[in-house]
N, C-alpha and C positions, 0 to 999 in steps of 0.2 A: 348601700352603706348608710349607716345613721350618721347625723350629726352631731357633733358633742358642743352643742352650745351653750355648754355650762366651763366648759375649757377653757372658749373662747371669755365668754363673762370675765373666770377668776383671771385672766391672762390681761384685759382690759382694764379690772378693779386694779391691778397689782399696776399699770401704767405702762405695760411691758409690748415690745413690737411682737411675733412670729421670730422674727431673726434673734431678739434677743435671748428670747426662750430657746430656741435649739440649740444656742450659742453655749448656753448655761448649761444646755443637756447634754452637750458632746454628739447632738445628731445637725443633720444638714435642715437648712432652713425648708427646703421642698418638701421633706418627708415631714415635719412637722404641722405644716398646711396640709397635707394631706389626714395626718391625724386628726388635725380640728375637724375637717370635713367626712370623719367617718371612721380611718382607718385604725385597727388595731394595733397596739403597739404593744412589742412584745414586754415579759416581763419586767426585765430590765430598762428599756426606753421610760415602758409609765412608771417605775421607780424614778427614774433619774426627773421628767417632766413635775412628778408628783413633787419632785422635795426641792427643783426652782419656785414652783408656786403654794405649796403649801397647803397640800391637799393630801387626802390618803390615798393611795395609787391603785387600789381594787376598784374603784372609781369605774375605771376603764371597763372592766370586766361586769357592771353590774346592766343587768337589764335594760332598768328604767332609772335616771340619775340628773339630780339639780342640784344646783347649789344649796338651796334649802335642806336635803336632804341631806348633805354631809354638813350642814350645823347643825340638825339635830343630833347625827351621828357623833359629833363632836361635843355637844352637850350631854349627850347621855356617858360618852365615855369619859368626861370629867367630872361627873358625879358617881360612876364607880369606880372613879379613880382615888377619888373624894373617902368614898365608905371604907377602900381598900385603904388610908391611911388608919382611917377611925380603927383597924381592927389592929393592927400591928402595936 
């Protein structure tokens, strides 16, 4: 199993326990420690984890993933978010 220590990061930035974050997901605080430590969560779990912490929830599902990489992800899609007003 891989570790997702970019979960653990946004979950520490935000000031938040493990228990709290499950608590917010509607899952049990053990299956979420085991998420940080690796495990996959299904579609709906990283939806629910995703939108306590404030991240995009394919996250989960990508390869190779850091924090860095979703502010760029996040950058880039605010500036075609950006262009997509300029054209309307």
């Amino acid at each position: 199993m891989r570790r997702y220590h970019w979960l653990e990061a946004l979950r520490l930035k935000e000031g938040m326990t493990q228990a709290e974050v499950a608590k917010r997901s509607g899952i049990d605080r053990t299956y979420y420690t085991k998420i940080e430590r690796g495990k996959v969560p299904s579609v709906r779990v990283a939806m629910r984890i995703a939108n306590v912490l404030g991240f995009e929830w394919t996250l989960f599902f990508e390869l190779s993933c850091d924090v860095s990489s979703q502010k760029e992800r996040d950058r880039s899609q605010s500036s075609t978010d950006e262009g997509k007003k300029g054209r309307t």
